[in-house]
C-alpha positions in Angstrom: 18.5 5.0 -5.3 16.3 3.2 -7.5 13.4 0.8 -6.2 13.2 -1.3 -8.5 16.0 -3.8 -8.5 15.4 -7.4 -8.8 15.9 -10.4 -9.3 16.0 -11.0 -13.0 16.8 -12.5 -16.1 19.7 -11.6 -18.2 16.9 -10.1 -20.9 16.8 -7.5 -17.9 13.4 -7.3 -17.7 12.9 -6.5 -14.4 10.5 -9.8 -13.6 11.0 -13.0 -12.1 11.1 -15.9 -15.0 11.0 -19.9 -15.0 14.1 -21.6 -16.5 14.6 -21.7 -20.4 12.9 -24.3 -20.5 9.5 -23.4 -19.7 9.5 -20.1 -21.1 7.5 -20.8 -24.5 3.5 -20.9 -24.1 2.8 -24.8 -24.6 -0.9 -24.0 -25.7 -1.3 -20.8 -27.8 -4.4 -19.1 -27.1 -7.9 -19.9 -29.2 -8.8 -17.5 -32.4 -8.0 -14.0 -31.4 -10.7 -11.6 -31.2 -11.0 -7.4 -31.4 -12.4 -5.4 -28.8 -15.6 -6.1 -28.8 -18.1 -3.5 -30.6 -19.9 -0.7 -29.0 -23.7 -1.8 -28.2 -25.4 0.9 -27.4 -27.3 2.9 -29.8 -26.7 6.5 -30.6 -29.6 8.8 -29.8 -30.7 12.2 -32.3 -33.2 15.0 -31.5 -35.1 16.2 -34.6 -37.0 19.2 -32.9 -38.7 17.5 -29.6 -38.3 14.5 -30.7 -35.4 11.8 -30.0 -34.5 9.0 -32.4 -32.5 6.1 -31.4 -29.9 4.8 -34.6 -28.5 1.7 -34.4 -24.7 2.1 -34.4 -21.7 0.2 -33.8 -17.7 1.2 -33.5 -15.0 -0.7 -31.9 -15.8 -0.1 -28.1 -12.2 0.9 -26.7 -10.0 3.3 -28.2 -6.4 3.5 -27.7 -5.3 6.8 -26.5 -1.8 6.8 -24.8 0.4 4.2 -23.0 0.5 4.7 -19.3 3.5 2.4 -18.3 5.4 -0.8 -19.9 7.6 -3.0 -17.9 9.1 -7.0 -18.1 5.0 -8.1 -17.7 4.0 -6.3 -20.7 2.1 -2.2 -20.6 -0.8 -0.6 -19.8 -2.6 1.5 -22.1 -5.0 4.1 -21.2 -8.0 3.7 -23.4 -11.6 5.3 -24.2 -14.9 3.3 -23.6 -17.4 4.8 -26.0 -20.4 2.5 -24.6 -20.1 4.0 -21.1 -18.2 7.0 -22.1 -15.2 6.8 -19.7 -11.6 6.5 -19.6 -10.7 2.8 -18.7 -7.1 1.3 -18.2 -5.8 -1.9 -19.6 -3.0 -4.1 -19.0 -1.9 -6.3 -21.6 0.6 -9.0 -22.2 3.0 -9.4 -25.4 1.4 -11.5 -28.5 3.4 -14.6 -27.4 4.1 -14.4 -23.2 6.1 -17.0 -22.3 4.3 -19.6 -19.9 5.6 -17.2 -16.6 3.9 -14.5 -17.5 1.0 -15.6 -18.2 0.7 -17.6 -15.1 1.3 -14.8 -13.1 -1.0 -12.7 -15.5 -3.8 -15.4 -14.7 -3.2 -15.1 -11.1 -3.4 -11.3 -11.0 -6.4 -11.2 -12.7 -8.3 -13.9 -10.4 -6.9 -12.6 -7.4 -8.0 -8.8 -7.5 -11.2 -10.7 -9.2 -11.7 -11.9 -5.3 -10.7 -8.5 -3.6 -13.5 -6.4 -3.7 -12.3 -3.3 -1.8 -12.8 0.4 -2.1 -8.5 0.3 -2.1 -8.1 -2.3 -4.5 -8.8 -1.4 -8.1 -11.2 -3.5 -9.5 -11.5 -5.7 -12.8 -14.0 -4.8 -15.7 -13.0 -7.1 -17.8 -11.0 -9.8 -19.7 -10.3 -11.1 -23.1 -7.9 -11.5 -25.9 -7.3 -8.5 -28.8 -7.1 -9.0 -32.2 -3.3 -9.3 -32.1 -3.7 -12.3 -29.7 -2.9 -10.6 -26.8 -4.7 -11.2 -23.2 -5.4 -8.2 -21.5 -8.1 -7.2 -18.6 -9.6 -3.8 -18.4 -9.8 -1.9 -15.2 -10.8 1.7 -13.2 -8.5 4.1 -14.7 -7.1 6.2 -11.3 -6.4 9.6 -10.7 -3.6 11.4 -8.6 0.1 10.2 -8.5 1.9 7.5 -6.6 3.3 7.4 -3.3 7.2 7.1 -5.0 6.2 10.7 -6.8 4.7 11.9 -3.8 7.9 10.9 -1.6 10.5 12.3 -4.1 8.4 15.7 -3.9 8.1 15.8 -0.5 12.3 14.7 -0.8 13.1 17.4 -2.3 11.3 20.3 -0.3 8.4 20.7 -2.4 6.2 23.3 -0.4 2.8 22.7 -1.4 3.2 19.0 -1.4 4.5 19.3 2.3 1.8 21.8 3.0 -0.5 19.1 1.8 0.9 15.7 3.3 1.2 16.6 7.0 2.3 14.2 9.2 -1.5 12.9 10.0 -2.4 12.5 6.2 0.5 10.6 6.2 -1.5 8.0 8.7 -4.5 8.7 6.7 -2.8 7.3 3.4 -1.4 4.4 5.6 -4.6 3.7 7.4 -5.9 3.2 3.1 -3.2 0.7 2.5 -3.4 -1.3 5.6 -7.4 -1.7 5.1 -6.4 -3.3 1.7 -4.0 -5.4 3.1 -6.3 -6.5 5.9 -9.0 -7.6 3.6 -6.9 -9.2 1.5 -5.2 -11.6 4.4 -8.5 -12.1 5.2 -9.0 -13.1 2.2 -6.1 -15.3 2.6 -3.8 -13.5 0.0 -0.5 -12.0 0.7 1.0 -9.1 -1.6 4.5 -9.7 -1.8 5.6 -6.4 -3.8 4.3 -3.7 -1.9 6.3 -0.5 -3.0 5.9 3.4 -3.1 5.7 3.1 -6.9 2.8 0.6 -5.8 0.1 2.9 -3.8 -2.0 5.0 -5.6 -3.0 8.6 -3.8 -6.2 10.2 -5.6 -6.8 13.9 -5.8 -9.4 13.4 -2.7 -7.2 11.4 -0.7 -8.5 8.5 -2.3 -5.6 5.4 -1.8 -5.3 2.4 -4.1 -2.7 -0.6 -3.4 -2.0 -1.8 -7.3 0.0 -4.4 -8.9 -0.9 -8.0 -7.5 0.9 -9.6 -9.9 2.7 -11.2 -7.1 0.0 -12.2 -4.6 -0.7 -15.4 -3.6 -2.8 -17.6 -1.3 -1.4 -18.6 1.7 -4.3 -20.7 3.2 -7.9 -22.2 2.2 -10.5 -22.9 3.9 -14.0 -21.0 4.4 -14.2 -19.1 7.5 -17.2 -16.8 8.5 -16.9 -13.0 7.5 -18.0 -10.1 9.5 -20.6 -9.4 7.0 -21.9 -13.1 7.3 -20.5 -14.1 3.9 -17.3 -16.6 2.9 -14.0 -15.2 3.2 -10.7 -16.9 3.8 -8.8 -16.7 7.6 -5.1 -15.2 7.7 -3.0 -18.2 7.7 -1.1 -18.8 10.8 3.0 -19.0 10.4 3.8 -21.8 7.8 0.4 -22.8 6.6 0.6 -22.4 2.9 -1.0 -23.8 -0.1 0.0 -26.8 -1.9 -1.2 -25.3 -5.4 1.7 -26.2 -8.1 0.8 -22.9 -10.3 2.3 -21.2 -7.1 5.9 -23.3 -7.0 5.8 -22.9 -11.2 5.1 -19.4 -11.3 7.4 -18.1 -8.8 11.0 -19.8 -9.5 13.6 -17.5 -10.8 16.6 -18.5 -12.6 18.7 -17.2 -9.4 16.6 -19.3 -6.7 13.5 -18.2 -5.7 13.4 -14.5 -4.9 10.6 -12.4 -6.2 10.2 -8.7 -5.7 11.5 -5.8 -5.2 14.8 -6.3 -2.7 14.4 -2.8 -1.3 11.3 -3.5 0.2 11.5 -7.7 1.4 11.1 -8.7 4.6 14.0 -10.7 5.7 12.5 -14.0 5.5 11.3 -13.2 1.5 14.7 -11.8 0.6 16.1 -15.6 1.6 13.6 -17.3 -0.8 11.2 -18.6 2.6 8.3 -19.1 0.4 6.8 -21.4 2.8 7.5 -19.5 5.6 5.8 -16.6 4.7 2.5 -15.0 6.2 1.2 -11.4 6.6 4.1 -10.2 8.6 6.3 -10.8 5.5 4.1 -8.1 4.4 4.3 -6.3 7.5 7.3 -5.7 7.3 7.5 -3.8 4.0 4.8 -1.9 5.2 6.4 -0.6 7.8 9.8 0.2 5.4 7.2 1.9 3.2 6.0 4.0 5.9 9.4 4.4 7.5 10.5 6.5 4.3 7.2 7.8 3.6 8.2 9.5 7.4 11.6 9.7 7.1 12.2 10.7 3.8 15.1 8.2 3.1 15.2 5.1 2.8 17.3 2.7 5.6 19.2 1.1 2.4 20.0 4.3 0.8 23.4 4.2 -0.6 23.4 0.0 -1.0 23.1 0.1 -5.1 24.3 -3.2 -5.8 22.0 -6.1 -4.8 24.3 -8.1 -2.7 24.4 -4.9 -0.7 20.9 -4.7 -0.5 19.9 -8.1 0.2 22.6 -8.2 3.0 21.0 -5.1 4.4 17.8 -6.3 4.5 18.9 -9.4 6.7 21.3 -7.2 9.1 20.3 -3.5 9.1 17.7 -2.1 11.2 15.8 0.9 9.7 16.7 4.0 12.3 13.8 4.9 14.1 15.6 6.9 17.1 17.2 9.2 14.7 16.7 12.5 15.5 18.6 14.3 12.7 16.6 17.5 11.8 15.2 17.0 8.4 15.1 20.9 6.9 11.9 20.4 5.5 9.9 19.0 7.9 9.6 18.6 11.8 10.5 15.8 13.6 8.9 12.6 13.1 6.0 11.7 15.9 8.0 9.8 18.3 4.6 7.5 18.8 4.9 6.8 15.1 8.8 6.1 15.4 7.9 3.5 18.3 5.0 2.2 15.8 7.0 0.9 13.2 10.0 -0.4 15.2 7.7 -3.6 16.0 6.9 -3.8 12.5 9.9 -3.7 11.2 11.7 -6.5 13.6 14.3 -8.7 11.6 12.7 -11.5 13.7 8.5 -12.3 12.0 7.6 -13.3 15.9 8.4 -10.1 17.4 6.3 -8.1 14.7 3.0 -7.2 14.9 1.4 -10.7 14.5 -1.2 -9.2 12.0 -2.7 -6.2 10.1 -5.7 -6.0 12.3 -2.9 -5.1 15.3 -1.0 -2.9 13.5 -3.8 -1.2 12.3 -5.5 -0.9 15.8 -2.6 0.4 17.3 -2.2 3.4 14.7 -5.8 4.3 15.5 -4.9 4.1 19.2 -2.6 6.6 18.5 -4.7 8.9 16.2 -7.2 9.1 19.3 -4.7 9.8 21.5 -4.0 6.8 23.5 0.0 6.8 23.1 2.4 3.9 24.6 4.7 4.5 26.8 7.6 3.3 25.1 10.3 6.0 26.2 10.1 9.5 28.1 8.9 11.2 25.6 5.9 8.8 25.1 5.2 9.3 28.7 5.0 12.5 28.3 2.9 13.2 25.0 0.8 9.8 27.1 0.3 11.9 29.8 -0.8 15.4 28.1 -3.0 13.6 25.8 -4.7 12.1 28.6 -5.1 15.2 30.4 -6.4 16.9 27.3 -9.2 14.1 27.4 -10.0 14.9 31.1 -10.7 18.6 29.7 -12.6 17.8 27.4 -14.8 14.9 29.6 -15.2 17.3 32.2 -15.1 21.2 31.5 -16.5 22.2 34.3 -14.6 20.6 36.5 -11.6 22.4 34.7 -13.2 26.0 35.1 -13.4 25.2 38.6 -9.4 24.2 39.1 -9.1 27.4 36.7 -11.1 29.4 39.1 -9.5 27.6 42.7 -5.9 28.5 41.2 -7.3 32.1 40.6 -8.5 32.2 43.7 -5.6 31.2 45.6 -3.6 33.2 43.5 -4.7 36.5 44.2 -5.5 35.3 48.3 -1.4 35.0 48.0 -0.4 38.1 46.4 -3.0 39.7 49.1 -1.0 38.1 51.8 2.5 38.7 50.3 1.3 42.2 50.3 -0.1 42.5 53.6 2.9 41.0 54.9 5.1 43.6 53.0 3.4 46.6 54.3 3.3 45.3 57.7 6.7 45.4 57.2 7.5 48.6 55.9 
């Protein structure tokens, strides 16, 4: 089933648009400009000696389109000043006014996320054909929607690669995104498989912001003693008209992808929403990143899926055997149930807990949630006990040895006395 159903206009775009009305660009933009020219000077040897020659070419060169959607494409480029692949995202020659609001906001938003998991960027400016675009960090591997269908489909080496705890490692990189970011005071509102980047050394990327917005300001101090903006606390939002302008639809005021809304998105709650709005698709994105399924599969009109999303629970005490993989974790099962509550108060009230609760779990320190997490809470403890004190293991090892054999000598004794 596909992800990417939407809200949209009848141009079926796929993106979120303001009435007729407003769709035409009411200022066009100033003179357009090329990419700017290469400055750097090209260097030649004659024998030992290096000579530098002034040169100039046009910096970028186009070298294949990487993807095109309803906000416009992103072309994979060559930067002959620093010598490395680049990618940039453009808009059409004319966007109407939506687009380009929301292509503003994208661009000043990740401007403000600094993150090893958000891709930064380089750049921003208009080509000679008038349109915007901003340049950023070309990225390398495949996305988590490729890397799910692989793994869907019994794919052996991808299995063989993404076990059940790089799964939490590729998790742990999206929720340290997201964590900044609502620090930050952004929310992402369009998180997706087809969204998270994996790299070829694990390496995770959350993309497309396109749809973030601030949902509090107001300076609070960072960890690092800089500025940062606080997660908002339920219903604190901003009052900034480019959000309310920029995010209307022609259907109400639904934007993103249905499949992956919290409840409270899919009903247009704007105001209403916080960090457990995103939460909650988190936790659906990680629920089929384990499961291999998603909960809605099957819904493919988007009534269906909206009126799943209010009323069905994704299955987390399904014990089906999957031929392709083991069982899920039952720790992890219990891990997104609380994320994934219908109801934003009974979720995890923010990344930061989420996120300390899966490392709770990586180290060992499992809640008991059923019998089974008793019992996986009680190995793992024991197993920690081993390891604190070996010695006093070798001597229980040794006692039980020792009482072992004084019984068999007994049993024996007893036997031939017997006889």
């Amino acid at each position: 089933m596909s992800d990417t159903l939407r809200y949209a206009a009848p141009d079926d775009t796929g993106d979120t648009l303001l009435s007729p009305a407003s769709r035409a660009v009411e200022t066009a933009p100033g003179p357009p400009s090329a990419y700017r020219s290469t400055v750097l000077p090209r260097v030649e040897w004659t024998g030992e000696q290096p000579r530098v020659v002034p040169f100039q070419r046009e910096r970028f060169e186009e070298l294949r389109l990487l993807g095109q959607g309803g906000m416009g494409e992103v072309v994979l480029l060559k930067d002959h000043d620093i010598e490395r692949l680049v990618a940039v995202k453009r808009l059409p020659a004319v966007p109407d006014s939506d687009r380009l609001l929301r292509f503003v906001e994208e661009i000043r938003t990740v401007g403000q996320l600094d993150h090893p998991n958000i891709v930064p960027v380089h750049d921003v400016g208009v080509d000679e054909q008038g349109r915007y675009y901003f340049v950023m960090k070309h990225l390398h591997g495949e996305t988590l929607e490729s890397i799910i269908e692989k793994l869907r489909q019994g794919d052996r080496d991808t299995h063989a690669h993404y076990t059940f705890p790089v799964r939490v490692q590729v998790m742990l990189g999206v929720l340290h995104a997201l964590e900044y970011a609502h620090r930050k005071g952004f929310i992402h509102r369009d998180l997706k498989p087809a969204n998270i980047m994996v790299g070829p050394y694990g390496e995770v990327t959350v993309l497309d912001w396109g749809l973030a917005r601030r949902v509090r300001t107001g300076p609070v101090s960072a960890p690092s003693g800089g500025t940062e903006q606080a997660s908002p606390p339920p219903g604190e939002v901003s009052t900034n008209p480019r959000d309310a302008a920029s995010l209307r639809t022609q259907l109400g005021s639904v934007v993103g992808t249905p499949l992956y809304m919290s409840p409270e998105q899919a009903r247009g709650e704007h105001d209403a929403l916080d960090a457990r709005s995103d939460i909650y698709s988190l936790c659906v994105l990680f629920h089929e990143f384990l499961f291999l399924r998603h909960y809605l599969e099957g819904r493919e009109s988007l009534a269906e899926v909206l009126e799943g999303v209010q009323k069905v629970a994704p299955p987390v005490d399904d014990f089906t055997p999957n031929p392709h993989q083991p069982p899920v974790p039952v720790e992890l099962r219990w891990l997104i149930s609380q994320g994934i509550a219908k109801d934003p108060a009974l979720r995890y009230p923010s990344i930061d807990e989420m996120e300390k609760e899966l490392q709770r779990i990586m180290e060992g320190h499992i809640h008991v949630a059923c019998q089974r997490t008793f019992l996986k809470s009680g190995l793992h403890k024991l197993l920690r006990k081993v390891d604190r004190h070996p010695l006093l293991l070798m001597g229980g090892m040794a006692l039980t040895a020792g009482l072992a054999i004084t019984g068999l000598v007994l049993l024996g004794r007893t036997l031939l006395g017997g006889g």
